[in-house]
C-alpha positions as CSV (number, residue, x, y, z in Angstrom):
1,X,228.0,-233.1,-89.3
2,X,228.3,-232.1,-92.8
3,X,225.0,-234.0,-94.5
4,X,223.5,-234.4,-97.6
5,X,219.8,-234.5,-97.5
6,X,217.0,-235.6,-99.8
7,X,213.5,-234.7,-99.7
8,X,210.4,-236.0,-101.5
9,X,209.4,-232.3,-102.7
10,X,212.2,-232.6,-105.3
11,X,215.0,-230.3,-103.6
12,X,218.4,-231.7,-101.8
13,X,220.0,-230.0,-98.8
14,X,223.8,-229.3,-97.6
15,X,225.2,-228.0,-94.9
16,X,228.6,-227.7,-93.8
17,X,230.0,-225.3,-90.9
18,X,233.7,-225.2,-89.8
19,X,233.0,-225.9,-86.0
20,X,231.6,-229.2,-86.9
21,X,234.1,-231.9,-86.8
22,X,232.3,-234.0,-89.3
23,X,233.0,-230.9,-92.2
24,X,236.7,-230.9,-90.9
25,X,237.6,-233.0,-93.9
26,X,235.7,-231.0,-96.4
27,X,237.4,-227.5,-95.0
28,X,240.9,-229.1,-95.4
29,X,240.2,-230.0,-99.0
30,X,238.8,-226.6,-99.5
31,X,242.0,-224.9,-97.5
32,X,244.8,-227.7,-99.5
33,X,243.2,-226.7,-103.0
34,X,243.3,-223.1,-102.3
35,X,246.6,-222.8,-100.9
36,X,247.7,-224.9,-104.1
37,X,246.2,-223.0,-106.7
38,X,248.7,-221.2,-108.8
39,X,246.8,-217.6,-108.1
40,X,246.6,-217.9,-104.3
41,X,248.6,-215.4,-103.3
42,X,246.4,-213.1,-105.6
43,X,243.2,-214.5,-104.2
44,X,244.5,-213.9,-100.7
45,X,245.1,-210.5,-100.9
46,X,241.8,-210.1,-102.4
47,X,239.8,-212.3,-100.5
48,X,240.7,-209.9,-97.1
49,X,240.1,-206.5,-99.3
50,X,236.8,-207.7,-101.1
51,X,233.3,-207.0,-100.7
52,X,232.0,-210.4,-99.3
53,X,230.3,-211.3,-102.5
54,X,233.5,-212.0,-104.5
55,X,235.2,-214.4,-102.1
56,X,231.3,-216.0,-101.6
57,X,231.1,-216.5,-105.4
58,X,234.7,-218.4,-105.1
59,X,234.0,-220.4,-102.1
60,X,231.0,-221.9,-103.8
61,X,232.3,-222.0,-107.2
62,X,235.3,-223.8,-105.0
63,X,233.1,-226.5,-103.0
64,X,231.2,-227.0,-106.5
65,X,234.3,-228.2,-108.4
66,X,236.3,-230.2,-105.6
67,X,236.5,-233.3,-105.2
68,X,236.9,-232.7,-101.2
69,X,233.5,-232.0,-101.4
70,X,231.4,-234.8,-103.1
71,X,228.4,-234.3,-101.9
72,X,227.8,-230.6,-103.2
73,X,227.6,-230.7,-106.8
74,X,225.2,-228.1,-109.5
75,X,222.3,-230.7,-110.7
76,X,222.3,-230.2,-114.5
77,X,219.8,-232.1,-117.0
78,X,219.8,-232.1,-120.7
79,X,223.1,-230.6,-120.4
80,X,221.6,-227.6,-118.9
81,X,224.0,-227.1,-115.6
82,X,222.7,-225.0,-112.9
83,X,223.6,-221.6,-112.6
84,X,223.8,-219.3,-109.0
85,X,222.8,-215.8,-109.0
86,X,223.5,-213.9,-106.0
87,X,220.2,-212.2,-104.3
88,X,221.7,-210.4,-101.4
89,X,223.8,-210.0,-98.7
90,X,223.6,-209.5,-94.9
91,X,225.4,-209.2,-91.6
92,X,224.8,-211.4,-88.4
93,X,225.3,-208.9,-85.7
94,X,225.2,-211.5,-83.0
95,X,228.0,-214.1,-84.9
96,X,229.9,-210.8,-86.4
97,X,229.3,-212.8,-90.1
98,X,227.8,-212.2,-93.5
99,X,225.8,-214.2,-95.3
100,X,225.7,-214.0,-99.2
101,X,222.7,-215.6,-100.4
102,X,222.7,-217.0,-104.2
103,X,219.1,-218.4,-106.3
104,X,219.8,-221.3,-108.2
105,X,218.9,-221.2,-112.0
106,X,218.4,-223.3,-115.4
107,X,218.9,-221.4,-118.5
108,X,218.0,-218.1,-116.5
109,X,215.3,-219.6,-115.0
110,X,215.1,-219.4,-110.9
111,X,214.8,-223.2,-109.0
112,X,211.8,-222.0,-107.0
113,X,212.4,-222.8,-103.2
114,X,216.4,-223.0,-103.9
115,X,218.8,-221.2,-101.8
116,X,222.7,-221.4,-101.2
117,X,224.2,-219.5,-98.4
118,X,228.2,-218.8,-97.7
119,X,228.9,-217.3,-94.4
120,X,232.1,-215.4,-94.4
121,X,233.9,-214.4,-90.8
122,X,235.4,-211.0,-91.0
123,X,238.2,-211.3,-93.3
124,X,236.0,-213.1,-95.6
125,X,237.0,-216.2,-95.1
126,X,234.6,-219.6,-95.0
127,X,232.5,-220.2,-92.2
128,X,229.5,-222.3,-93.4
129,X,227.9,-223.2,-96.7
130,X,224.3,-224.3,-96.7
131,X,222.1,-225.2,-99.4
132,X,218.6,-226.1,-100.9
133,X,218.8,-227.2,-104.6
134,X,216.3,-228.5,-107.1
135,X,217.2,-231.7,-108.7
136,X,215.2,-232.5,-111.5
137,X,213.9,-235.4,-112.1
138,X,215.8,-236.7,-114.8
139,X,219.3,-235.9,-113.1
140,X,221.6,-238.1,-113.1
């Protein structure tokens, strides 16, 4: 099931994978705002011809800014938001996946211990999106 988890060393994990039926909801949203967005035909075409680190960057971009997805959102403080900088990708031989792995960041700074990963399937589209984020402490 998709989850939102706190931890008492200051960072928050997500996960969401499209063969669990409690991220169902989550994917649909992701899919319906996608589909409705007024460049999706563009996106399409470049989501199957592009290195897996541009559609990555939308789908968490994406999940960041919906409202299908309430419990992934960038921590901010002092109106600093959290940035993601992408620190590699790889393929899953045994799935037939990649994995784009981004560093969270405040003001250039990297979140030590933070992680987001989007697994893509083949034609780069969204298969999971896990994460490990610092929220500091005076976050809303």
């Amino acid at each position: 099931m998709a989850e939102l988890q706190k931890s008492g060393n200051g960072m928050q994990s997500f996960s969401m994978h499209v063969a669990d039926t409690g991220s169902a909801p989550m994917f649909a949203a992701l899919a319906s705002e996608d589909s409705s967005a007024s460049t999706a035909a563009l996106e399409s075409a470049t989501k199957k011809a592009a290195d897996p680190q541009t559609p990555a960057r939308r789908y968490l971009d994406q999940a960041l800014a919906s409202e299908g997805v309430p419990q992934f959102t960038a921590p901010s403080t002092d109106g600093a938001v959290s940035q993601f900088k992408i620190i590699g990708t790889e393929t899953v031989p045994l799935t037939h996946t990649r994995t784009v792995k981004f560093r969270q960041t405040f003001q250039g700074i990297p979140v030590y211990g933070s992680l987001v990963t989007v697994e893509l399937d083949d034609e780069n589209n969204l298969v999971s999106l896990n994460s490990a984020l610092g929220i500091p402490p005076d976050s809303p």
